[in-house]
Backbone as CSV, one residue per row, in Angstrom:
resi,resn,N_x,N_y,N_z,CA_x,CA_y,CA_z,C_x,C_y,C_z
1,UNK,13.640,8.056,-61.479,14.987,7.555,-61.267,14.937,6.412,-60.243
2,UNK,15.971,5.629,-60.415,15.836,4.211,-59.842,16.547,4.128,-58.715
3,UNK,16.368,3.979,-57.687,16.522,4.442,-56.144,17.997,2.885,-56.080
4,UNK,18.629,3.020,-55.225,19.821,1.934,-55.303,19.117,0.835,-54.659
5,UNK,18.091,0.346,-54.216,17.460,-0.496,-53.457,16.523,-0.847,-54.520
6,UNK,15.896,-0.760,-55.191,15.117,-0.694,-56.806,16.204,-1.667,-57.695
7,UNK,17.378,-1.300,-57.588,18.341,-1.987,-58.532,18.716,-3.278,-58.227
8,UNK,19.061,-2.963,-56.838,19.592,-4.623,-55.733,17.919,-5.191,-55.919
9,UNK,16.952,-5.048,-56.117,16.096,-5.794,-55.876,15.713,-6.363,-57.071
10,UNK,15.887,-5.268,-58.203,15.977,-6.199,-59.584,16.629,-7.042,-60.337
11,UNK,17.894,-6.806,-59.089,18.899,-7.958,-59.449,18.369,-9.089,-58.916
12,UNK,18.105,-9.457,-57.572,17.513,-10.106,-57.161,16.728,-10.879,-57.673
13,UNK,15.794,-10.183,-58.736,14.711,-11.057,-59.334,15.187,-11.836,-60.609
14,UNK,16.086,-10.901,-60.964,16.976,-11.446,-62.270,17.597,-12.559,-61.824
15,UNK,18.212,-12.939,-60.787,19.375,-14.224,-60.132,17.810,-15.380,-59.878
16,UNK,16.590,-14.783,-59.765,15.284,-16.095,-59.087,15.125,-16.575,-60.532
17,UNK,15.529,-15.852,-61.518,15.289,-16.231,-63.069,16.253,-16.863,-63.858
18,UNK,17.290,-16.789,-63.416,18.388,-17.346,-64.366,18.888,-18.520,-63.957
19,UNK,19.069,-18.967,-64.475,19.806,-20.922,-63.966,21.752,-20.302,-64.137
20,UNK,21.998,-20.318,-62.974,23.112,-20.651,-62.691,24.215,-21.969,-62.504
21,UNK,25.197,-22.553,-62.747,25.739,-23.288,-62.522,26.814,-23.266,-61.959
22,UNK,26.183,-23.427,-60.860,27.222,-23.153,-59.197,27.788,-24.856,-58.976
23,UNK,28.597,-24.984,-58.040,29.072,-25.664,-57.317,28.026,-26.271,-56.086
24,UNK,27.800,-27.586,-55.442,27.274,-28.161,-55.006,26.948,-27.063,-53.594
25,UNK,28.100,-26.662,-53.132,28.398,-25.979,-52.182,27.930,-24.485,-51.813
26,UNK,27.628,-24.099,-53.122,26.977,-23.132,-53.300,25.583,-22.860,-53.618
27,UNK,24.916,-22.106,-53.000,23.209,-21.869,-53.228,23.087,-20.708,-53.561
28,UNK,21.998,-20.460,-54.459,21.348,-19.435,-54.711,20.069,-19.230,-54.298
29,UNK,19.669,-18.277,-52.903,18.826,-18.212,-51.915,17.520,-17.693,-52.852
30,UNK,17.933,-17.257,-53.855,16.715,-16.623,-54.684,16.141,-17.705,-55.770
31,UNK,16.204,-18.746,-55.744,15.952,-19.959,-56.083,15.374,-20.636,-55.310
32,UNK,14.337,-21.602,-55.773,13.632,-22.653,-54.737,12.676,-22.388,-53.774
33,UNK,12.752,-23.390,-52.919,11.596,-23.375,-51.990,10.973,-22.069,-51.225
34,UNK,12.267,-21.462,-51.164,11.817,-20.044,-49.452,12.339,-19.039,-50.770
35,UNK,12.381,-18.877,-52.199,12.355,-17.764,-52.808,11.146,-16.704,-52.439
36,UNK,10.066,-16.956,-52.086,8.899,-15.647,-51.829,9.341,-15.167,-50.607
37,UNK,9.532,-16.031,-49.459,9.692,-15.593,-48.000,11.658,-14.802,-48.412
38,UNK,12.321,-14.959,-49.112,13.752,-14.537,-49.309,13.200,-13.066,-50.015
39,UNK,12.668,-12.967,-51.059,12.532,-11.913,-51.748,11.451,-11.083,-51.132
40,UNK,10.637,-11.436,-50.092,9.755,-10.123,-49.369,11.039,-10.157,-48.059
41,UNK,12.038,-10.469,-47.743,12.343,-10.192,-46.782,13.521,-8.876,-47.090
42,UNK,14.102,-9.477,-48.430,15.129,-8.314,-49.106,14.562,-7.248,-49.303
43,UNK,13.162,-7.111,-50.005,12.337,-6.029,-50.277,12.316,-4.742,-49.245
44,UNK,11.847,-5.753,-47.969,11.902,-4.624,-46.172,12.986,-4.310,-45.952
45,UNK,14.196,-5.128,-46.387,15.488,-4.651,-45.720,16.327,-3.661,-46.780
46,UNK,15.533,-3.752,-47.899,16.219,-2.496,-49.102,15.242,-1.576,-48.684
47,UNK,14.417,-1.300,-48.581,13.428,-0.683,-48.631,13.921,0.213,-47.013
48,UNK,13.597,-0.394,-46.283,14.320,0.363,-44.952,15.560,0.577,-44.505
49,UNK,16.524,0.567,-44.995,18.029,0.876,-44.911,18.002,2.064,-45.919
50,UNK,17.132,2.285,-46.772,17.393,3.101,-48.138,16.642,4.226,-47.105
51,UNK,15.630,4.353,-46.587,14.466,5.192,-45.382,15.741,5.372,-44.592
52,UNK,16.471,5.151,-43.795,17.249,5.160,-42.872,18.586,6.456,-43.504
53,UNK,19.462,5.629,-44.345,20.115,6.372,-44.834,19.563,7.618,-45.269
54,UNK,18.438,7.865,-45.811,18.240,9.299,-46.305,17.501,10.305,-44.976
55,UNK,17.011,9.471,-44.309,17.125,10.023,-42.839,18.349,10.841,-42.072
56,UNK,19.788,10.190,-42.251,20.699,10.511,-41.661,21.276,11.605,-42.469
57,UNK,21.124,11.524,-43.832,21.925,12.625,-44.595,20.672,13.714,-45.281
């Protein structure tokens, strides 16, 4: 079973894959240059908030 941090992260990879057509103003952080350093940083922070929460309950 797919943990809720598993899901946000496969979304994640799904948004580094899809061409969106945003507004100038708008970025998609999972796109471009700092996509590896963006997507290992989401990884630690799903990954340890998900450790945390099941800690508390």
């Amino acid at each position: 079973m797919k943990t809720f941090a598993d899901k946000v992260l496969e979304f994640n990879e799904w948004l580094a894959n899809v061409s969106l057509d945003l507004p100038d103003a708008v970025r998609n952080p999972f796109r471009g240059e700092n996509q590896d350093q963006i997507k290992e940083v989401t990884k630690l922070f799903y990954q340890n908030i998900m450790q945390t929460i099941r800690k508390d309950f």
